[in-house]
C-alpha positions in Angstrom: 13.3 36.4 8.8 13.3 32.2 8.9 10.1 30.9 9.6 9.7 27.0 10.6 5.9 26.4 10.6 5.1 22.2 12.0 2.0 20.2 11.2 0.7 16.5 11.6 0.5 15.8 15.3 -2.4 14.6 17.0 -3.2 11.6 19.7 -2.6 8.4 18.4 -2.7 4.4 19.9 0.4 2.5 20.8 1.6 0.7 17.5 0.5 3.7 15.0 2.0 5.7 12.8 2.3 9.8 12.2 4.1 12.2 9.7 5.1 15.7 11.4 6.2 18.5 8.7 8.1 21.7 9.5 8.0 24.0 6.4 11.1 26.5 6.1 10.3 30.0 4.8 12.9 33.2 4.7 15.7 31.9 3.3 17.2 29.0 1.2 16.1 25.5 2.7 19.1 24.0 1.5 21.4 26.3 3.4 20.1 24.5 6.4 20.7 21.5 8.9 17.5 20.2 10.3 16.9 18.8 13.6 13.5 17.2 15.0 13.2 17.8 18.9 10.8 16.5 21.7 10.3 17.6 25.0 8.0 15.4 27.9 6.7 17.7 31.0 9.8 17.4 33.8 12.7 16.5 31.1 15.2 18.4 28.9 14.6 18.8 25.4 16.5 16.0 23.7 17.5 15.3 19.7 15.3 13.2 18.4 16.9 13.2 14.5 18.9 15.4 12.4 19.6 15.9 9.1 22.4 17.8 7.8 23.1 19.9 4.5 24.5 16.8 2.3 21.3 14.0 3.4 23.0 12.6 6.3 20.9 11.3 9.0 21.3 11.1 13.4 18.9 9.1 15.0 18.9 8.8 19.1 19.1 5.4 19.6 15.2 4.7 21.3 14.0 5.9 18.3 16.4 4.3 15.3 14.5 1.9 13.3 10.8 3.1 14.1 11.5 7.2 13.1 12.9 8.3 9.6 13.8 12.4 8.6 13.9 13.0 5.6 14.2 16.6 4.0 12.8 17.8 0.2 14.7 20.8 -0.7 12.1 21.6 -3.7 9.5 22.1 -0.7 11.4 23.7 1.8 10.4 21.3 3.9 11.9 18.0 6.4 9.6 15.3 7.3 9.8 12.8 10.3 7.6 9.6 10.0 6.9 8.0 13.4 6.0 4.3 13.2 4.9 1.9 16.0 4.4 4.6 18.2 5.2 4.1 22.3 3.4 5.7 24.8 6.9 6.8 25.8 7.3 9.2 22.4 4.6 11.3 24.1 5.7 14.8 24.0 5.7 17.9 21.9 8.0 17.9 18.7 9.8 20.7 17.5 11.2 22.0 14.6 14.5 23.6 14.7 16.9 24.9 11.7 20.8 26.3 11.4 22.6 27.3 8.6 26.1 25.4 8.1 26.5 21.5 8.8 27.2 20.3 5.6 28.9 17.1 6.7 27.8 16.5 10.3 24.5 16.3 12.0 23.8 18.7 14.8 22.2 17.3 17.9 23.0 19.5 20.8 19.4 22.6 21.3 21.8 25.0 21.5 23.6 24.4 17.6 20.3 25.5 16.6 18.9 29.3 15.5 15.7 28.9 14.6 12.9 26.9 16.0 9.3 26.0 15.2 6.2 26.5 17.3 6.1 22.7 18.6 3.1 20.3 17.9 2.2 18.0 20.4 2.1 14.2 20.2 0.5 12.0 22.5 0.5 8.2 22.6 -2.3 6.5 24.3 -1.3 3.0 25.5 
């Protein structure tokens, strides 16, 4: 059974920075594309970044330059860093894993099998 356990979100300022974690358990990380969501109260649950099987990297576009995903196979584990934070990013983050997508990045909630808890992130302007 795959398990996606997330960490690192709290309530931060506008301008900060945080680190969420989503730790993989159950089966090979590397088998996986990774995807970080975020869903606000009243809105759809929208792609935030993915990462597929090879290292390559989708970004929607209010977040590109600000948010980076990176994955480290060795600890089963994807990372998103969140810098200068907007009181806009407000929402809970989740986690969410699929086997395949070696060459392309899935983006759409429903590509996905597996999905993490969610942590919540709130930005305080």
């Amino acid at each position: 059974q795959v398990q996606l356990v997330e960490s690192g979100g709290g309530l931060v300022q506008a301008g900060d920075s945080l680190r969420l974690s989503c730790t993989v358990s159950g089966r090979a990380f590397s088998d996986y594309a990774m995807g970080w969501f975020r869903q606000a109260p009243g809105t759809e649950r929208e792609c935030v970044a993915a990462i597929n099987r090879s290292g390559g990297k989708y970004y929607v576009d209010s977040v590109k330059g600000r948010f980076a995903i990176t994955r480290v196979n060795a600890k089963n584990t994807v990372y998103l860093a969140m810098n200068s934070l907007k009181a806009e990013d407000t929402a809970v983050y989740y986690c969410a894993a699929v086997s395949g997508f070696r060459f392309t990045a899935p983006i759409s909630p429903g590509q996905y099998n597996y999905w993490g808890q969610g942590t919540q992130v709130t930005v305080s302007s």
